[in-house]
C-alpha positions as CSV (number, residue, x, y, z in Angstrom):
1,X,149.3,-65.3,-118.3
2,X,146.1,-65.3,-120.6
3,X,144.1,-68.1,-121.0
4,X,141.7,-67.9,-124.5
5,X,139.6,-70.4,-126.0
6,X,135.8,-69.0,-125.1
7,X,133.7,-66.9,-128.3
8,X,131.7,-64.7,-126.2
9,X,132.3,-63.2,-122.7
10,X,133.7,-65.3,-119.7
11,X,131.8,-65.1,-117.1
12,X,133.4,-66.9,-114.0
13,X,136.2,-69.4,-113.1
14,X,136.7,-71.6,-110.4
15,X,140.5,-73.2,-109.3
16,X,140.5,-76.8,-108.4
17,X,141.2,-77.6,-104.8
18,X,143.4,-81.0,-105.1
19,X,144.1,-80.6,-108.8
20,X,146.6,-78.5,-111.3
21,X,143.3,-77.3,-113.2
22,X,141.4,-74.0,-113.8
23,X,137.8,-73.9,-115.0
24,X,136.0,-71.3,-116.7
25,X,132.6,-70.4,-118.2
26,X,131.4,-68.5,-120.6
27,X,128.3,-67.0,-122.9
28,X,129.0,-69.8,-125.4
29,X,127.5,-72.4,-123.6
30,X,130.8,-73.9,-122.6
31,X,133.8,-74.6,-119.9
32,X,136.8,-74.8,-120.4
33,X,139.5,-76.5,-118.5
34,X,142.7,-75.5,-118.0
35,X,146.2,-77.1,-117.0
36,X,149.0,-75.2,-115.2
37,X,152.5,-76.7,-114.5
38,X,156.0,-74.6,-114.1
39,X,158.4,-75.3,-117.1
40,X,162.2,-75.9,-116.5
41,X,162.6,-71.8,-115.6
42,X,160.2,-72.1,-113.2
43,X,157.7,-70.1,-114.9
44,X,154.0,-71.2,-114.7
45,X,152.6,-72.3,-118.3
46,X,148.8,-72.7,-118.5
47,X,147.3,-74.9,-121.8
48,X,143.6,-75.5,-122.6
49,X,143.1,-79.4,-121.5
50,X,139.7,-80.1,-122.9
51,X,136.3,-77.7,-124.0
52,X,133.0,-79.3,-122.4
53,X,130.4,-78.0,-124.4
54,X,127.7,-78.4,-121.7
55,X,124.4,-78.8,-123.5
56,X,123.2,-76.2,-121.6
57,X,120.7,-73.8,-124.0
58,X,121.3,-71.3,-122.7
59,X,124.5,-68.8,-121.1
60,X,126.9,-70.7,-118.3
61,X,126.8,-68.2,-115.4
62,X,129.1,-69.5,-112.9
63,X,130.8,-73.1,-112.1
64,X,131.8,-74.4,-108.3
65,X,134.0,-77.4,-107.9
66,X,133.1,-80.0,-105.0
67,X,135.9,-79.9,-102.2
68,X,137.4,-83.3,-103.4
69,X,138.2,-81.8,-106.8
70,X,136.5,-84.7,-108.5
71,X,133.2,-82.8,-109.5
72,X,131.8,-79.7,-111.1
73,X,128.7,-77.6,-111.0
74,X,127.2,-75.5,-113.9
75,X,124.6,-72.6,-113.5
76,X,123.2,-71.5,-116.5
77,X,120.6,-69.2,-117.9
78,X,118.7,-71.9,-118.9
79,X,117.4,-72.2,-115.3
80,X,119.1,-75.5,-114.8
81,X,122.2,-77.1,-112.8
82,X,124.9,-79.5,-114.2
83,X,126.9,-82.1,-112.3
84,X,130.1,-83.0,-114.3
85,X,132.3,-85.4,-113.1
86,X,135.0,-87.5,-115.6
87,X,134.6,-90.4,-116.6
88,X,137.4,-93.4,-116.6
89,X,138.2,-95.5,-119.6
90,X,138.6,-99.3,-119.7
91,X,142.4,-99.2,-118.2
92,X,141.0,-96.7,-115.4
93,X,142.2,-93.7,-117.0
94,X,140.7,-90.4,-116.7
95,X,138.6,-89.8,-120.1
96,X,135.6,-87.7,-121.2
97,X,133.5,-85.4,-118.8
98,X,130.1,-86.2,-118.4
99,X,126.7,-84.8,-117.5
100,X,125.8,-86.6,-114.3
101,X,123.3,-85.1,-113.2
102,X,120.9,-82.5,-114.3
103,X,119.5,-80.3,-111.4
104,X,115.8,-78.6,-112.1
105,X,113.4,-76.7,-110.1
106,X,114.8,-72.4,-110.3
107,X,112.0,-71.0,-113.0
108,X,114.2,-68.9,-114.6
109,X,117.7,-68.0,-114.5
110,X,120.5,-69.4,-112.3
111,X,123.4,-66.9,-111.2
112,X,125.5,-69.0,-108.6
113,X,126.7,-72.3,-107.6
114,X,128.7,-73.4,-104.6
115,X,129.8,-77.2,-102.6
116,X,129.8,-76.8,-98.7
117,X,133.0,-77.0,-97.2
118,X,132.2,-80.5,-96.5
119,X,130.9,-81.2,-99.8
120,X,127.5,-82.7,-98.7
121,X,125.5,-79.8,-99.4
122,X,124.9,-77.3,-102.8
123,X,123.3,-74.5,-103.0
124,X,122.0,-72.3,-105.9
125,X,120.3,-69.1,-106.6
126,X,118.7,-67.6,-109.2
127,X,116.5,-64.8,-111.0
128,X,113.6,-66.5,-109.6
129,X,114.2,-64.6,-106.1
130,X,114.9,-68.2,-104.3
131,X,118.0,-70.1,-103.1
132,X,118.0,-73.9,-103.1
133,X,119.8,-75.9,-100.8
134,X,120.8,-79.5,-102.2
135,X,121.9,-82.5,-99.8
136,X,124.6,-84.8,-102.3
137,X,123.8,-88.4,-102.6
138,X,125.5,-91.5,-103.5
139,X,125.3,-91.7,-107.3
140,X,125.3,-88.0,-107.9
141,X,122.0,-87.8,-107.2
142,X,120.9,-85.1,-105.5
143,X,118.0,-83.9,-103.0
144,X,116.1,-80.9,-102.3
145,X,116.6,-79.8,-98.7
146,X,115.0,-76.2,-98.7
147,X,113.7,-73.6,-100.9
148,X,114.7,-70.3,-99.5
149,X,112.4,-67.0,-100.7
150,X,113.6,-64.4,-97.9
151,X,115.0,-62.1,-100.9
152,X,112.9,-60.0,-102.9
153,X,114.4,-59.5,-106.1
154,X,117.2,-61.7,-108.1
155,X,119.7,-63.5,-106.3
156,X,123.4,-62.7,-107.7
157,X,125.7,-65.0,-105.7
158,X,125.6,-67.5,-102.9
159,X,129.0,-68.6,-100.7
160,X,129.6,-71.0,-97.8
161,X,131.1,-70.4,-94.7
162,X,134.5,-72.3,-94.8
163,X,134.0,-74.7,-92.0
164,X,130.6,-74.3,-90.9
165,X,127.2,-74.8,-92.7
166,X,126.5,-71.3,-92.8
167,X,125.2,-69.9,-96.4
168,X,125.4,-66.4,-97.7
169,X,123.5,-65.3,-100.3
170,X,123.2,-61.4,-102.0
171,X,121.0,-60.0,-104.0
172,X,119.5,-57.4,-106.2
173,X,117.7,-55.7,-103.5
174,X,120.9,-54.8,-102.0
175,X,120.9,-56.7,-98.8
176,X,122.8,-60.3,-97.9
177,X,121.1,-63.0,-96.0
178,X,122.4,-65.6,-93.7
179,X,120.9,-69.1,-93.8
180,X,121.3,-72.0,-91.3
181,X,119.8,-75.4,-90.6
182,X,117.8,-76.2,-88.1
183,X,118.4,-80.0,-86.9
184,X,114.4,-80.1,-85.9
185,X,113.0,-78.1,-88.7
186,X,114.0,-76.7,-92.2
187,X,117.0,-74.0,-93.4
188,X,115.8,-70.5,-92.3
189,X,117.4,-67.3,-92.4
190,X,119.1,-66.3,-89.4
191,X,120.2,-62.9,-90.2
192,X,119.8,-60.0,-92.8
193,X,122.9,-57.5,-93.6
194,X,121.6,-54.4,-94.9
195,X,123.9,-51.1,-95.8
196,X,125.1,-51.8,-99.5
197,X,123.3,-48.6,-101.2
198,X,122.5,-51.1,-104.7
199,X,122.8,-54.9,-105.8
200,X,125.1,-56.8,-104.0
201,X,126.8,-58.7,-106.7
202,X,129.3,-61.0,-104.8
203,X,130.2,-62.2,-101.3
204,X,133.6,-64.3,-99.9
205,X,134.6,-65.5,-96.9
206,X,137.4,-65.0,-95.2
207,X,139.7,-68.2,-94.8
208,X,139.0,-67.7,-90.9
209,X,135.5,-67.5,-91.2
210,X,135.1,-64.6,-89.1
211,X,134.4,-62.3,-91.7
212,X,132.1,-61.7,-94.9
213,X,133.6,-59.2,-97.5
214,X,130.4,-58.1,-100.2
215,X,130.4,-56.6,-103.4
216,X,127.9,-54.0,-104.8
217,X,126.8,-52.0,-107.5
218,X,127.7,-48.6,-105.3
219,X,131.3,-49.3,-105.4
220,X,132.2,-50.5,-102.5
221,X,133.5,-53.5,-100.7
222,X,132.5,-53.9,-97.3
223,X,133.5,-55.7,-94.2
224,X,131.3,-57.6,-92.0
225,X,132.7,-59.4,-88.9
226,X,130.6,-62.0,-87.1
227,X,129.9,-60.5,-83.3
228,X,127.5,-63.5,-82.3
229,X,126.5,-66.9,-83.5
230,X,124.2,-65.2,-86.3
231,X,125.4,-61.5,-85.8
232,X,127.6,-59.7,-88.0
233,X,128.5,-56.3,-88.0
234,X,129.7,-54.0,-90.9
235,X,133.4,-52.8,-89.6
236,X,135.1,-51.4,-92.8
237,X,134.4,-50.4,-96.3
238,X,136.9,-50.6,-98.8
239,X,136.9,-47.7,-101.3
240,X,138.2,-46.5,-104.5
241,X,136.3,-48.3,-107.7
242,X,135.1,-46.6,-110.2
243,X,131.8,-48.3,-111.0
244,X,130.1,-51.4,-110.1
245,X,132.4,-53.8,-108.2
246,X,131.3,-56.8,-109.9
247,X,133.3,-59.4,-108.0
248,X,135.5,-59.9,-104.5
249,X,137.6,-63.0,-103.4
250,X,139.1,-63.4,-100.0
251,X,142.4,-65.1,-100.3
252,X,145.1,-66.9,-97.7
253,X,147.7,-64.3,-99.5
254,X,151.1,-64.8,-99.7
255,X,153.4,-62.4,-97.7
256,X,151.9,-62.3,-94.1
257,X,150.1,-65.7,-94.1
258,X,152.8,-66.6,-91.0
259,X,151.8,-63.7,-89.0
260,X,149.2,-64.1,-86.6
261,X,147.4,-60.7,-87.1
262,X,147.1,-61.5,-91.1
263,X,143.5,-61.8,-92.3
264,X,144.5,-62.4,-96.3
265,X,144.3,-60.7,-99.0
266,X,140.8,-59.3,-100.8
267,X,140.6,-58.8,-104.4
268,X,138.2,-56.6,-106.0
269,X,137.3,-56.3,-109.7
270,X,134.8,-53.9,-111.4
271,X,133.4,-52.3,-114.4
272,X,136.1,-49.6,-114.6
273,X,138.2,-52.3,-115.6
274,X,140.8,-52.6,-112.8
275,X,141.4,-55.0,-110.0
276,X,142.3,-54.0,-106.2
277,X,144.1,-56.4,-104.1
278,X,144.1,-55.1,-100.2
279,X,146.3,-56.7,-97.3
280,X,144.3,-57.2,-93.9
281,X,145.3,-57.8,-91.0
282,X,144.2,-56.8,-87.3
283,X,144.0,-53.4,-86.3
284,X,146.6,-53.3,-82.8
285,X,144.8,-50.6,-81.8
286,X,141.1,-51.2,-83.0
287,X,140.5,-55.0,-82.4
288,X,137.2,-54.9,-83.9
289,X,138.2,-53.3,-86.8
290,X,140.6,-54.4,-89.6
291,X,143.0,-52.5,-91.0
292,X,143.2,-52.8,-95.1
293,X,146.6,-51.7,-97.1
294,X,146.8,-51.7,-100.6
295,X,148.8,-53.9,-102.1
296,X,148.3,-53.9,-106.0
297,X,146.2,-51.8,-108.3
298,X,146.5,-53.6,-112.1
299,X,143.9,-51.1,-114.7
300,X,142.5,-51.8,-117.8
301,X,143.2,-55.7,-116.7
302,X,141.0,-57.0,-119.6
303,X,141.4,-53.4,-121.8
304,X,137.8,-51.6,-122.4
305,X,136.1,-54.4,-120.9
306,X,134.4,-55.1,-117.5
307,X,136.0,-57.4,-115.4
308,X,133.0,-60.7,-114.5
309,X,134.9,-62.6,-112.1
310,X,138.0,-62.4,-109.8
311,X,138.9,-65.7,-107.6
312,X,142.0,-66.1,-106.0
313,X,143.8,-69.8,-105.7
314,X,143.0,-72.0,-102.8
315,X,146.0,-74.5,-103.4
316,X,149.1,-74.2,-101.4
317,X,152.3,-72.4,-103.1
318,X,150.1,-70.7,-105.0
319,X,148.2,-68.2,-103.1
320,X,149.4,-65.2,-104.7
321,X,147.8,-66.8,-108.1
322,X,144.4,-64.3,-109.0
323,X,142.4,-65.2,-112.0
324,X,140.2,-63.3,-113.7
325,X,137.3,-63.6,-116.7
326,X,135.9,-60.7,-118.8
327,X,133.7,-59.8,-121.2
328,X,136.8,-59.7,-123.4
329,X,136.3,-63.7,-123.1
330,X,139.5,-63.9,-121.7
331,X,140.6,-66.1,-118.7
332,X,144.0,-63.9,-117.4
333,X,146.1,-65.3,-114.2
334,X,147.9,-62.9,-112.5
335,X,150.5,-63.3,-109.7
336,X,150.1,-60.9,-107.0
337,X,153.2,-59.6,-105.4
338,X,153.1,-58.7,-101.7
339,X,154.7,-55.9,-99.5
């Protein structure tokens, strides 16, 4: 299923939670939204509901929807934040999306955007070496809880632990950092994962929370699995990219998601141009070590070009659903099968 509409490259994409819509941003300034309903075979049909050309000057980097599904987040090169959320007519009908709120303070580029699992908190990153964690008010406004600067170079991508208020962040100077609040002070950093050999370019949770999977410029995935309130250790690395493995997304999966040992499925996509999907599950005979199977390898996924973004679909009945953006500008869905 391919998804078109963008004129430059598409950068990232972001499912949904309560709603039959995909989201996707690109070089051209813009997002686009996308619909997805099965016809009368029961095939899945995806049509472009609506462009939002953000007003952003600059590139759209990466987009995070709030947890209730009725908000949006834009990071852009232009070193500023949007808040989208769609407006109702005069019947009470859904109508236009609108710029609520306009979120300044990174000095140069943003590269991430994500809602807490409880959607009270956002938190950005940027070029500018900091991370920003943002409390959400009534009214879309929004307010400035902590300036983070524990990294040393650009920050590529920052993720939330599923249920806790725990925020990862990775970076350009190859390590990940953990950040947490503390009720009598500010956010801090409560732990640093080092052992990626280059940038770390992405980082997902698992859906249990009691693992981190990281993405780097040397090609690997790897595996780190809490050990203590702020410990994690790294207990697998995932091999067999080519080049930079640009993106990783740790999904429910389909297959195994009744079996107790299952830990999901991790997608992987990368600059040689294919995407790896691995099945994990606990290791019977090394409990603090997961064991990975591969499940799919799909190449040349968007042709010649690198692959930005790989997220898998949080809804449920469709948690084999993987999307992917290139540089191709292309938005492809692809249904994973599992073993």
């Amino acid at each position: 299923m391919i998804c078109t509409g963008h004129e430059d490259r598409a950068w990232h994409i972001a499912w949904n939670p309560t709603k039959s819509l995909l989201a996707s941003c690109s070089a051209d300034k813009s997002v686009k939204l996308f619909t997805y309903n099965h016809d009368g075979e029961g095939n899945l049909n995806f049509t472009l509901a609506t462009s939002i050309p953000t007003g952003h000057l600059k590139t759209v980097r990466a987009v995070a929807w709030s947890p209730s599904g009725r908000t949006l987040a834009t990071a852009s090169f232009d070193s500023n934040i949007g808040i989208w959320e769609q407006e109702l007519d005069d019947d009470g009908n859904p109508g236009e999306w609108e710029c609520a709120s306009l979120l300044e303070g990174h000095e140069t580029e943003c590269k991430s955007v994500a809602y807490s699992s409880s959607g009270n908190l956002l938190a950005s990153c940027s070029r500018d070496k900091t991370v920003w964690v943002w409390e959400v008010q009534p009214d879309s406004d929004f307010e400035c809880m902590g300036v983070l600067m524990e990294h040393t170079q650009d920050v590529k991508c920052v993720a939330w632990h599923p249920t806790e208020e725990i925020l990862a962040s990775g970076s350009y100077d190859d390590t990940i950092k953990l950040y947490v609040d503390d009720p009598m002070d500010d956010w801090f950093c409560c732990a640093t994962l080092t052992g990626h050999a280059s940038t770390v370019w992405s980082i997902s949770w698992s859906p249990n929370g009691k693992y981190l999977a990281s993405a780097s410029d040397d090609k690997t995935v790897r595996i780190w699995r809490r050990i203590g309130e702020h410990e994690f250790k790294c207990v697998l690395v995932l091999e067999g990219h080519e080049r930079s493995v640009y993106s990783v997304s740790w999904g429910i999966g389909k297959s195994n998601q009744e079996i107790d040992s299952s830990l999901g499925w991790i997608a992987s996509a990368s600059g040689d141009g294919v995407i790896r999907v691995w099945d994990l599950s606990n290791s019977s005979t090394e409990p603090m070590i997961p064991s990975a199977k591969l499940i799919a390898r799909l190449p040349t996924a968007h042709g010649v070009h690198d692959i930005n973004s790989v997220v898998w679909c949080p809804r449920k009945g469709h948690e084999d659903l993987l999307a992917t953006s290139g540089d191709d500008g292309m938005v492809k869905v692809w249904r994973i099968q599992g073993t």
